[in-house]
Structures are given as C-alpha cells and as structure tokens.
C-alpha positions as CSV (number, residue, x, y, z in Angstrom):
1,X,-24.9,19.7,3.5
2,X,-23.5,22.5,5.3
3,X,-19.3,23.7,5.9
4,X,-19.5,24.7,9.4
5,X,-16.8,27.9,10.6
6,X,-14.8,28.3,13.9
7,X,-14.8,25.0,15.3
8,X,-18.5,25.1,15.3
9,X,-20.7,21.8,14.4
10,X,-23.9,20.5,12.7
11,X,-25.5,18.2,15.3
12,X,-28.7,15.4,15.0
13,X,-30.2,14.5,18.2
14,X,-30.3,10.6,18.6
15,X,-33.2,9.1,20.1
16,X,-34.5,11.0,23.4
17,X,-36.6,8.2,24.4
18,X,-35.2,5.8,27.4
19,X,-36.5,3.3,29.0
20,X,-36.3,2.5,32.7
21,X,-35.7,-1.2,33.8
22,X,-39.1,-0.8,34.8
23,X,-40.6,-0.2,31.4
24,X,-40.9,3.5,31.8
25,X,-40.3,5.5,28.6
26,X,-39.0,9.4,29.4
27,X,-38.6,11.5,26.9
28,X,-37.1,14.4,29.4
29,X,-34.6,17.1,27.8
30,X,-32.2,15.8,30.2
31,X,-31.4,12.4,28.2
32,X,-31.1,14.7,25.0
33,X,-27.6,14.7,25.2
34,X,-26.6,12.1,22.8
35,X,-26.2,13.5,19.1
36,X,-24.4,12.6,15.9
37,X,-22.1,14.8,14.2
38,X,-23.0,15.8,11.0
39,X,-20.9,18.3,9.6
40,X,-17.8,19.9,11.4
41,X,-15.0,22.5,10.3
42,X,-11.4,22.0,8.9
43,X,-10.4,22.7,12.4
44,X,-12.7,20.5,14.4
45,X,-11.6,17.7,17.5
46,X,-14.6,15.5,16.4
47,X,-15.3,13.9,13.0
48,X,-18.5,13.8,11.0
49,X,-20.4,10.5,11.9
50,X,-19.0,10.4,15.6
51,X,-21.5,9.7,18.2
52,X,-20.9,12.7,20.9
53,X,-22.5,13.7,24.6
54,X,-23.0,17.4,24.9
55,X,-24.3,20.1,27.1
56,X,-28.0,21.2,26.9
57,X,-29.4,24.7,26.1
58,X,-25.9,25.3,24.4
59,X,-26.2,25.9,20.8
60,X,-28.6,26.8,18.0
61,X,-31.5,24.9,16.9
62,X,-32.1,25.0,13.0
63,X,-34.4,23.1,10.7
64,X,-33.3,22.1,7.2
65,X,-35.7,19.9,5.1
66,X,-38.2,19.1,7.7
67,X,-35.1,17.7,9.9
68,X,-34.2,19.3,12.8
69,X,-30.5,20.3,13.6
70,X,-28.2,22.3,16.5
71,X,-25.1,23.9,16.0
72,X,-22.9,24.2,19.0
73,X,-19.3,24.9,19.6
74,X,-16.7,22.2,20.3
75,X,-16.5,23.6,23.8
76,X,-19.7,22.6,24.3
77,X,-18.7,18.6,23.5
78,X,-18.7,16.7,26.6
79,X,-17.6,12.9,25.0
80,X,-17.1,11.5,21.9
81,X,-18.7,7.7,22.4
C-alpha cells in the first residue's frame, strides 16, 4: 500500500454514523475520531490493523483508489482501543 516515514500513519476513518438511544443518527465531525491503522513506519507505537481514537483537523486527507485516507503523526494518537 503505502511505507509511511517519521512515525507518521495511514489512517481509515471507521463508521461516523452514531446512533443516540433515542434513534437519532449524527453523522457530526466530532464522532470521526475512531480510525483504523493502515500502514505505519518502522518506528511507529501503534500497529497496522489497530483500532485507534485521534484528534480532529490533525493530519492530511488523501484519496487512493476511490478510498479516502489521513495521514497524521503519532502525536496526534489519542488511544489505541
């Protein structure tokens, strides 16, 4: 896919969509926080396949065969669920 450089990674957004315990679906940036690694460097904390929390309005948005990618710094990695 892709080697990523200086602890930099190659994130998918999970689903945005929630649903309240009411039966309201949001689709607000702010639940887009949940991503799954896809590729990482040599020198990396996470792994590739870990399910991760991060900040929003971070990193990079990228697209790469009609699928739609961020890279953002390790720093940037709240959690790894």
């Amino acid at each position: 896919m892709m080697e990523m450089m200086n602890d930099f990674v190659l994130l998918k957004e999970l689903d945005k969509e929630t649903v309240s315990p009411g039966g309201i679906i949001t689709t607000s940036d702010k639940w887009g926080r949940k991503c799954e690694v896809m590729a990482t460097s040599k020198e990396s904390p996470v792994e590739e396949g870990d399910v991760v929390l991060k900040n929003v309005g971070k990193g990079t948005d990228i697209e790469m065969d009609g699928v739609k990618y961020e890279i953002l710094h390790t720093d940037w990695i709240i959690a790894i669920i």
